[in-house]
Steps between C-alpha positions, in 0.01 A plus 500: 500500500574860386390641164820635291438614173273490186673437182416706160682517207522774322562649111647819539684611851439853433128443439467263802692737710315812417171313564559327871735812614357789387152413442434265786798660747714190538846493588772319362649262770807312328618409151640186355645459174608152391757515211483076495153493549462811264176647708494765757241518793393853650298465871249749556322569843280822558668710760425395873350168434660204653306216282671354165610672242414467110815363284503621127692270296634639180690215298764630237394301242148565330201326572174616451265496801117437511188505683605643784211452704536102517634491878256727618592827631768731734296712760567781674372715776526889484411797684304666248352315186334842330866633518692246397260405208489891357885427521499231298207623248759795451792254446325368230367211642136361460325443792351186383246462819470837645444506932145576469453393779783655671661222584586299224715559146646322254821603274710311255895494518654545122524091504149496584516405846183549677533726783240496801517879702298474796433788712594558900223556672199624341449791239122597401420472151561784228512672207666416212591146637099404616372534139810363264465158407754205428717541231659176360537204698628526865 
């Protein structure tokens, strides 16, 4: 058996993109745009990793999406969790369960997606992230 792909579907392409590319660092892999179908799917991987790759699925006619949590949640290791948090913070985005810890964050995606960050290795504990608490629900 060989894991593929998570599916998400997504609102607003821009958004979405913005989010997973710039914010997280993923990479757009391929594009599919069904006319008959009247969907497209964009495949995202972040750059050197071999796993699966996440599929945002944006379908042309309007639905509204909710809850986004209800499967659980897409995870991701990275090199350095202050970093790419700050990054984030500055994008605009709430760090909704800050890496304390140094080795664990959660985000949001702009369809509420939860997103697990998990850090490489270990990172001691610090300032601002140690003392800021949970904001929303994660």
């Amino acid at each position: 058996m060989q894991y593929l792909h998570t599916m998400v579907r997504v609102a607003n392409v821009e958004q979405s993109l913005k989010f997973y590319c710039e914010g997280l660092g993923l990479e757009e892999t391929k594009r599919i745009d069904s006319e008959k179908g009247r969907y497209t799917n964009i495949f995202l991987k972040a750059p050197g990793d071999s796993g699966g790759e996440l599929e945002l699925t944006y379908n042309w006619d309007p639905e509204e999406y909710t809850g986004g949590r209800n499967f659980g949640h897409l995870a991701y290791r990275v090199k350095d969790i202050y970093a790419l948090c700050q990054h984030l913070s500055d994008m605009g985005v709430t760090i909704n369960r800050p890496p304390r810890d140094g080795h664990m964050a959660f985000v949001r995606s702009p369809e509420g997606i939860s997103i697990e960050l998990l850090q490489d290795g270990e990172l001691p504990p610090q300032e601002p992230w140690l003392s800021m608490p949970n904001t929303g629900s994660w």
